[in-house]
C-alpha positions in Angstrom: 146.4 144.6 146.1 146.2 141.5 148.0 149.1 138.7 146.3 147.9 134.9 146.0 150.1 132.2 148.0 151.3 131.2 145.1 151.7 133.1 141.8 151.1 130.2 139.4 147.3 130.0 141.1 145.3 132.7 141.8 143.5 132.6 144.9 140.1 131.1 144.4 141.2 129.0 141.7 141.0 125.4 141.6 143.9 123.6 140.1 143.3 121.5 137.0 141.6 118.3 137.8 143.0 114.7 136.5 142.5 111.8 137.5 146.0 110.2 136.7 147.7 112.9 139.1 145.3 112.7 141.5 146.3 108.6 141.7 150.0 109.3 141.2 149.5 111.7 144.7 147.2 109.3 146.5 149.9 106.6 145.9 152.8 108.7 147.3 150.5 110.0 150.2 149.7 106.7 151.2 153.7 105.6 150.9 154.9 108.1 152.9 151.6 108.3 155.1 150.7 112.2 154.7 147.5 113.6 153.5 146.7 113.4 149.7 145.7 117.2 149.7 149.1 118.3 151.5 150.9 117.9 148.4 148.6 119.7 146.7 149.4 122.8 149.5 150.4 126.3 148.7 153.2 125.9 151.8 155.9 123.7 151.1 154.8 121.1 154.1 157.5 119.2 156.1 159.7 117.1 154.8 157.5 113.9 154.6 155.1 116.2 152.4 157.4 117.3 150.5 159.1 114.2 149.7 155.4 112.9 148.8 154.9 116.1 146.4 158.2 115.1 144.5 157.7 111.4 144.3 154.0 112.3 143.1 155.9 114.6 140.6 157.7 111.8 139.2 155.6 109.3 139.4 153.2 111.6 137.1 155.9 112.6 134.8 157.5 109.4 134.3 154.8 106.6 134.2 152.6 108.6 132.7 153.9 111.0 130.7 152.9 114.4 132.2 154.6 117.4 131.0 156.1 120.0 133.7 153.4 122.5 132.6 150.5 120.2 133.1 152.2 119.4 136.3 153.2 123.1 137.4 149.5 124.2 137.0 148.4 120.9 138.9 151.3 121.0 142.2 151.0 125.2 142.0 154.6 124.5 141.6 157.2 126.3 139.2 159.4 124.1 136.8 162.2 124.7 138.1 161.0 122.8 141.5 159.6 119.9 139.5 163.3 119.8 137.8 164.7 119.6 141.2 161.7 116.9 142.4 162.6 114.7 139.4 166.4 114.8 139.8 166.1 114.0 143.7 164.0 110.9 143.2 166.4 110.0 140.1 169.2 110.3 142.6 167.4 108.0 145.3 167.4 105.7 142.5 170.6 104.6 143.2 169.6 102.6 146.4 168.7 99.4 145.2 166.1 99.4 148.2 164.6 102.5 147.1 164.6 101.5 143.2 162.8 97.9 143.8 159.9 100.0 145.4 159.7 102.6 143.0 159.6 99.6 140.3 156.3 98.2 142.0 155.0 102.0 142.0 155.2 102.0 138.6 153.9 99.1 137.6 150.7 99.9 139.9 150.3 103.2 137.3 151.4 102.1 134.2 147.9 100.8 133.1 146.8 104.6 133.7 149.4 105.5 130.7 147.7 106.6 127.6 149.3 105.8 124.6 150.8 108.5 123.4 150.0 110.2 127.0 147.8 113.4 128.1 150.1 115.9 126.3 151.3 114.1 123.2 154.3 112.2 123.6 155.0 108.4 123.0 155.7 106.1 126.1 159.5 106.6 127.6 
């Protein structure tokens, strides 16, 4: 039996298509300067992808409402590494720096939010 790279997608599967993640992951690709379709990479990356991958993450689950199974299937990730993407860039929060640009990433994907977003839940 030959095991897929990662058990949430089996090989030869394509991972859901939407447009709001792929936006939120062009957006932190182009911030951090990595390829969009590295985050979307069965191997981890370096550390530029992967901090990409987790500010995608949030960016997808914050401004627009995303839940963490919509997002597993999407990154190929498990929840429990989208748990620990969203507490990380939480954390970075704390640097003013660091906040003041996240602010102007969210405002660039807020008019991509859907009232009562892709899975059912009211705005944050």
């Amino acid at each position: 039996m030959m095991l897929s790279p990662h058990p949430l997608r089996p090989q030869g599967l394509a991972r859901p298509r939407d447009a709001g993640i792929d936006v939120a992951a062009a957006l932190a690709a182009w911030v951090a300067g990595v390829d969009r379709g590295a985050l979307f990479g069965a191997s981890r990356g370096g550390a530029q992808v992967a901090a990409a991958r987790q500010l995608a993450i949030y960016l997808a689950h914050v401004v627009l409402g995303h839940d963490l199974t919509r997002l597993s299937a999407a990154f190929g990730r498990d929840r429990a590494t989208l748990r620990h993407a969203l507490r990380r860039i939480e954390d970075e929060r704390d640097d003013p720096i660091f906040d003041r640009q996240l602010i102007g990433l969210e405002t660039i994907l807020l008019p991509l939010r859907h009232e009562g977003g892709p899975c059912g839940s009211g705005p944050r």
